[in-house]
N, C-alpha and C positions, 0 to 999 in steps of 0.2 A: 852228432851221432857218429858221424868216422871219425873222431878222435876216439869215440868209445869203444867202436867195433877193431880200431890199431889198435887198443891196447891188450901188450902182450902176456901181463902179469896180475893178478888179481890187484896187489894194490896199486897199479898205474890204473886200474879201472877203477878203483877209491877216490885215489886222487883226482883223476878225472870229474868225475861225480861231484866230489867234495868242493872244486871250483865252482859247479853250478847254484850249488846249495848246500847249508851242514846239513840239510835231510835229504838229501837225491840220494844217497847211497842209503840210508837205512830203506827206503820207501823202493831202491829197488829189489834188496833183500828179501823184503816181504812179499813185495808181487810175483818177485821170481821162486821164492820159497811156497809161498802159499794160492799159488796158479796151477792146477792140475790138466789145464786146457790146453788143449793144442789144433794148430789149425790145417787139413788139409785140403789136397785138390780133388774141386768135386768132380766128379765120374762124368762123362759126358753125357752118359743116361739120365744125369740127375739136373742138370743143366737146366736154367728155366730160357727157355729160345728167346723168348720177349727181352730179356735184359741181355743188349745188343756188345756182349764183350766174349770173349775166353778165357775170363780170368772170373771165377766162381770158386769161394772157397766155403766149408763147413769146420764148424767147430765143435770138439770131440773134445767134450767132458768130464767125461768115465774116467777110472782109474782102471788099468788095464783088465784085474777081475771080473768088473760091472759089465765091462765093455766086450769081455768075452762071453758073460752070462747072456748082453742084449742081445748078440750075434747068433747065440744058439736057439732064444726063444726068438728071432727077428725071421730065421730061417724056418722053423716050425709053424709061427702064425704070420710073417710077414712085417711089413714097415711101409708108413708112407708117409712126406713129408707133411709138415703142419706149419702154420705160422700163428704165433703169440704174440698180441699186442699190450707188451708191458710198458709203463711209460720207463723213461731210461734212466731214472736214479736207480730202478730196481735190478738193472741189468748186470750190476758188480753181484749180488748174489745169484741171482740167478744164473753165471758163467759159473760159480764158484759153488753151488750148494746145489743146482736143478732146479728145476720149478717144484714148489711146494702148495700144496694146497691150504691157501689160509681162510675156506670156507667155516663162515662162524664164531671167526677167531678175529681179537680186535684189529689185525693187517688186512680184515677184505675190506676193498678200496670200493666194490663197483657190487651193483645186485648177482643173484644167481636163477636168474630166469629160468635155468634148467634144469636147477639142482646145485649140487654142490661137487665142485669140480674144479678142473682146470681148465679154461676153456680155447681152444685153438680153432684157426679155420682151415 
């Protein structure tokens, strides 16, 4: 990884790459091309106190429009955290696409006791 983060030129970061694997560098292309996620630091108001660190971070999916629209209607009717238990093959789309509702549809994995939805606690 500091060989990668020294390198000063695009293609010394090829090259780089390219010693590990002939797909390291395509496969970083694509993640760094097609990642619109970014991660920051969470606020200390948002902090869960039980998990005994200072180092909390959230990840911010939006594309800056979305993320300006959630901010406006967030401010209007509010926001509160949730948590999702997806199991973690599904979690490459769901970083990259959001949670989608696959009620009904041949990808729901688990019943919908409560209707049809996404369901978080």
């Amino acid at each position: 990884v500091k060989e990668l983060c020294d390198a000063d030129t695009f293609m010394n970061m090829k090259m780089t790459l390219d010693k590990c694997h002939k797909y390291a560098f395509p496969l970083f292309q694509w993640i760094t091309a097609s990642n619109r996620s970014h991660i920051v630091v969470l606020q200390e108001k948002y902090k869960i106190k039980s998990i005994a660190t200072n180092y909390q971070y959230m990840m911010v999916t939006l594309p800056p429009d979305k993320q300006a629209n959630f901010e406006k209607l967030k401010k209007k009717h509010g926001s509160v955290f949730a948590f999702h238990g997806s199991s973690c093959e599904n979690w490459h789309s769901i970083v990259r696409r959001g949670l989608i509702n696959a009620s009904g549809t041949r990808y729901q994995v688990n019943g919908a006791a409560h209707g049809s939805g996404i369901y978080l606690s």
